[in-house]
C-alpha positions in Angstrom: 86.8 90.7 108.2 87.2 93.2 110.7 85.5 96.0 108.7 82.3 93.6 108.4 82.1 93.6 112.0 82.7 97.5 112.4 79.6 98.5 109.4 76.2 97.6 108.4 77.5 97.0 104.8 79.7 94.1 104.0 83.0 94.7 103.5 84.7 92.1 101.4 88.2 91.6 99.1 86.9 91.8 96.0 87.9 89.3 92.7 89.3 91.0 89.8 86.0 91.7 87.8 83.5 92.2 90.2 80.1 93.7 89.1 80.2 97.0 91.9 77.0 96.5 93.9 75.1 98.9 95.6 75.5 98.9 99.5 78.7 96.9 99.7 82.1 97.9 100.7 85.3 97.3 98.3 88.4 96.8 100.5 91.5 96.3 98.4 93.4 93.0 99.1 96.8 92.7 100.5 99.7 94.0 97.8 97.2 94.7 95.1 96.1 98.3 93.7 91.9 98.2 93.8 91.4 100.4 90.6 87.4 101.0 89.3 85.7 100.7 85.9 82.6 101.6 84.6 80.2 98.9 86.7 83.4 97.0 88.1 86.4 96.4 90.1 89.5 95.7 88.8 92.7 94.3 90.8 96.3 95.0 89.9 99.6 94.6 90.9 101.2 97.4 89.1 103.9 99.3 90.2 104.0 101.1 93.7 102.6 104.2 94.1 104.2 106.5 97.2 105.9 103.6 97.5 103.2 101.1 98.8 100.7 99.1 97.0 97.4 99.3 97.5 97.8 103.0 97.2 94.7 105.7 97.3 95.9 108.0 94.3 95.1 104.9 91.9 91.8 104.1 93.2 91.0 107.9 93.4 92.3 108.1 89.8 90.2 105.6 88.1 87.0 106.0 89.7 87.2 109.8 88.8 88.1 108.7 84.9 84.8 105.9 85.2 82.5 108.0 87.1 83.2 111.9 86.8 80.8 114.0 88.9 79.7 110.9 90.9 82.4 110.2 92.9 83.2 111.6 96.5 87.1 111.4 97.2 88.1 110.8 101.5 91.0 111.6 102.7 91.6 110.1 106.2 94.3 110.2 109.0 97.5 109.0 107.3 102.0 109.5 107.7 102.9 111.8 104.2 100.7 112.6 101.3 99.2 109.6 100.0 95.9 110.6 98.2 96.5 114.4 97.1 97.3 113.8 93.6 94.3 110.7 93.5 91.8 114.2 95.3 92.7 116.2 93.1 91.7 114.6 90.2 88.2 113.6 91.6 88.1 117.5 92.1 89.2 118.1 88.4 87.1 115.3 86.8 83.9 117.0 88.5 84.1 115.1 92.0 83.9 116.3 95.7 86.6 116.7 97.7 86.2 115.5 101.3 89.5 115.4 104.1 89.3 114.9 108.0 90.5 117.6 109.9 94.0 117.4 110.5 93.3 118.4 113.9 91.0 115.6 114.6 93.4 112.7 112.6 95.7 110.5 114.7 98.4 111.7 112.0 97.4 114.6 110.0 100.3 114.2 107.3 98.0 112.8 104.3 95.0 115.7 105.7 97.3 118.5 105.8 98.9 117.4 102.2 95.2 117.5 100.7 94.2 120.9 102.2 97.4 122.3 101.1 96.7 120.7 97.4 93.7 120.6 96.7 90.2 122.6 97.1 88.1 120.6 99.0 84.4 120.6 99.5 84.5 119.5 103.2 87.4 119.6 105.8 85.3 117.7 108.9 86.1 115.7 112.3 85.8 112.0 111.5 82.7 111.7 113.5 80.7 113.8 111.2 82.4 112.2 107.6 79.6 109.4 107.6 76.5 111.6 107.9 78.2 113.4 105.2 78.6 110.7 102.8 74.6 109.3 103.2 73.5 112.6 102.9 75.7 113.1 99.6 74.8 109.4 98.0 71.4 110.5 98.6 71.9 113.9 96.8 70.8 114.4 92.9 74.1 114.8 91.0 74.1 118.3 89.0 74.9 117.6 85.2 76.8 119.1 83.4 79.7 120.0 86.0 81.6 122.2 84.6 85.5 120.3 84.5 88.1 122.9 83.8 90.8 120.8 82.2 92.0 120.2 79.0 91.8 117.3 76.5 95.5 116.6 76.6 94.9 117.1 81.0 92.3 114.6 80.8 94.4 112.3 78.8 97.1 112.8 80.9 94.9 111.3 83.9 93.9 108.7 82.1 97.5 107.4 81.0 98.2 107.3 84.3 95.6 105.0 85.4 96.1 102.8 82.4 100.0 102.6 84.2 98.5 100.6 86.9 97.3 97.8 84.5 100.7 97.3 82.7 99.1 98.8 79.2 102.0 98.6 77.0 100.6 101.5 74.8 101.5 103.5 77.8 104.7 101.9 79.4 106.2 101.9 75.7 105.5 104.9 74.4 108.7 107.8 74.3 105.8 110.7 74.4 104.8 111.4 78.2 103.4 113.7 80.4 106.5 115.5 82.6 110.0 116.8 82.0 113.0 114.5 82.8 114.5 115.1 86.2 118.0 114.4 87.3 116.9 112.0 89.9 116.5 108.2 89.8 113.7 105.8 91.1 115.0 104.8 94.2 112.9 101.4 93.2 114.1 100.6 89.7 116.6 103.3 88.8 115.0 104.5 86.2 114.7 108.5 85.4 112.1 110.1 87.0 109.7 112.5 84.9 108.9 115.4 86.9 105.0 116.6 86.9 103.2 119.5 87.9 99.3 119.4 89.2 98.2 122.8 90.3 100.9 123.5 93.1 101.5 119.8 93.6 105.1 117.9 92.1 105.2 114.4 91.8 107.8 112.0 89.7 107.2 108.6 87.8 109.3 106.5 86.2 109.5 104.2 83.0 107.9 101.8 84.6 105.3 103.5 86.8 106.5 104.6 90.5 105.6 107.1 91.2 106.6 109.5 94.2 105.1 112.6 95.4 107.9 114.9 97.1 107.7 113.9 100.3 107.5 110.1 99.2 110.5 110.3 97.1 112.3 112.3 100.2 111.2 109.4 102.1 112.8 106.9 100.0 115.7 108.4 99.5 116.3 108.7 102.8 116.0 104.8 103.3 118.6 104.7 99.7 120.7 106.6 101.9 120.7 104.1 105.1 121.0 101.1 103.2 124.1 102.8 101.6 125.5 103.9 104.8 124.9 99.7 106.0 126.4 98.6 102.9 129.3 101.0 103.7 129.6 99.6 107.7 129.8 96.2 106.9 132.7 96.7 104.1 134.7 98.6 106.5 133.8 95.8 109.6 135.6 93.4 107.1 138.2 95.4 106.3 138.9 95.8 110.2 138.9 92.2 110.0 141.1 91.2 107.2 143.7 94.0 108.3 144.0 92.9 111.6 144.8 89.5 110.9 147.4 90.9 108.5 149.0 92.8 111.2 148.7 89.6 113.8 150.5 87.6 110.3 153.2 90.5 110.0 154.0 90.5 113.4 154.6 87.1 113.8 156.3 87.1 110.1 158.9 89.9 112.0 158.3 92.3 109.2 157.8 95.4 111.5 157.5 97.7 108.3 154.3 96.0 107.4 153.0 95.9 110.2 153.0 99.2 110.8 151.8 99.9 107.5 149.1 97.5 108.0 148.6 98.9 111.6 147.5 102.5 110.4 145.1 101.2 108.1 143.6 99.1 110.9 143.2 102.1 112.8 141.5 104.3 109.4 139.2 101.4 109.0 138.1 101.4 112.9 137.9 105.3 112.8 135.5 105.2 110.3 133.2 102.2 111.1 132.9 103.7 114.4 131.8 106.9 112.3 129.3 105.3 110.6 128.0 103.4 113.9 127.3 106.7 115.4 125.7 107.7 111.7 123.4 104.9 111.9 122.6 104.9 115.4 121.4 108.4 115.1 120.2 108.2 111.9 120.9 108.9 108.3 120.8 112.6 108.8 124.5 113.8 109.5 125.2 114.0 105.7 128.2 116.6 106.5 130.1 114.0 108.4 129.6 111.4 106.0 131.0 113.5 103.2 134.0 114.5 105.2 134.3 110.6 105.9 134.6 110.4 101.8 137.0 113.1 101.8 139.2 111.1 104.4 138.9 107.9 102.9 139.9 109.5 99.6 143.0 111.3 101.1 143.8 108.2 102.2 143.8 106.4 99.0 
């Protein structure tokens, strides 16, 4: 592994069940959620988080819930805001708080999201994240932390972990943290329950995506393109079937029809060529595609 190479410690994918061992390095494997227990490592393929899978919010998540004070939360360099709601509750369940400086990250999205959410112990260039964390494992832990949250805050916390193991007393159950929202999981189509964490707002559904805002803006976005591809190749064989009518009425000598079947050759080029552009600039231009709608409608 790579990461063997780049450390001191070995680095290694680890089974589901591992005992954790001082001095080694846990690296989730490909397409599998690295959650910890008390004295272990557990491995799941439960639903996506942020839309990918390993995600850090479950790992953060867990080893808050198994190890309270004792954990230190990173957030590194990182595109949208994977890790916020996993920081904060390491900061809530007694943990510190550590993100790279967004100015020293090659992309400061997931960074900037944590400073914005959550209030961190440390905010430090990469180079100086290491010393911090020997110095800190090497630090006595202060007992009794004093963890502002509430019994049913807690539980909350935990039930979402136990989402990432497929517990059916959570999946099953009608009581759950959130509000409905009017929005669907772009994943499974289920509603979304809208929840709140300090300033942060996040969605998950029945089964367990879960979406921060940007994550779900993200995936709705690529909703909206597969739509708009969906859309392009119905009119490309529309353009197709009606000009081979037209070819057929012409040679028929029905010149009604084929002016009739002319025009909506034309509609059906007009708009594919629309949704070319669309595409080719990307999904963005939602005016013109509603006014595409309104045309094809009209034209119905």
């Amino acid at each position: 592994m790579i990461l063997s190479r780049a450390s001191a410690l070995p680095a290694i994918h680890p089974e589901d069940g591992d005992p954790i061992e001082h001095g080694r390095i846990y690296v989730a494997p490909p397409d599998q959620h690295l959650l910890v227990h008390h004295n272990q490592v557990r491995l799941s393929r439960g639903p996506r988080e942020n839309r990918t899978r390993p995600a850090a919010d479950p790992l953060f998540r867990s080893a808050a819930i198994a190890y309270r004070p004792r954990i230190v939360g990173v957030v590194l360099t990182g595109t949208l805001d994977d890790g916020s709601a996993g920081l904060l509750a390491v900061k809530q369940l007694g943990g510190t708080a550590v993100v790279q400086d967004p100015a020293d990250a090659l992309f400061s999205g997931m960074p900037d999201s944590a400073l914005r959410n959550v209030m961190v112990d440390h905010q430090l260039p990469l180079s100086d994240i290491g010393p911090l964390l020997m110095r800190l494992a090497n630090e006595p832990i202060e007992e009794g932390v004093d963890v502002v949250m509430s019994d049913q805050e807690t539980g909350d916390i935990q039930a979402e972990s136990r989402v990432f193991e497929m517990d059916p007393e959570v999946l099953t159950i009608d009581q759950r943290p959130g509000t409905l929202s009017q929005f669907g999981c772009p994943e499974c189509g289920g509603v979304l329950r809208e929840l709140h964490d300090s300033s942060m707002i996040r969605f998950r559904c029945r089964t367990g995506h879960a979406y921060s805002s940007e994550s779900l803006l993200a995936a709705q976005a690529e909703s909206f393109e597969g739509a708009l591809w969906s859309a392009l190749r119905a009119l490309e064989e529309k353009v197709s079937l009606t000009r081979r009518l037209v070819r057929r009425a012409a040679d028929s000598g029905h010149p009604l029809m084929q002016q009739r079947f002319t025009e909506q050759l034309e509609d059906a080029e007009t708009h594919a060529d629309t949704l070319r552009s669309l595409l080719l600039r990307g999904p963005r231009a939602g005016g013109e595609v509603l006014m595409l709608e309104q045309d094809q409608r009209a034209g119905d």
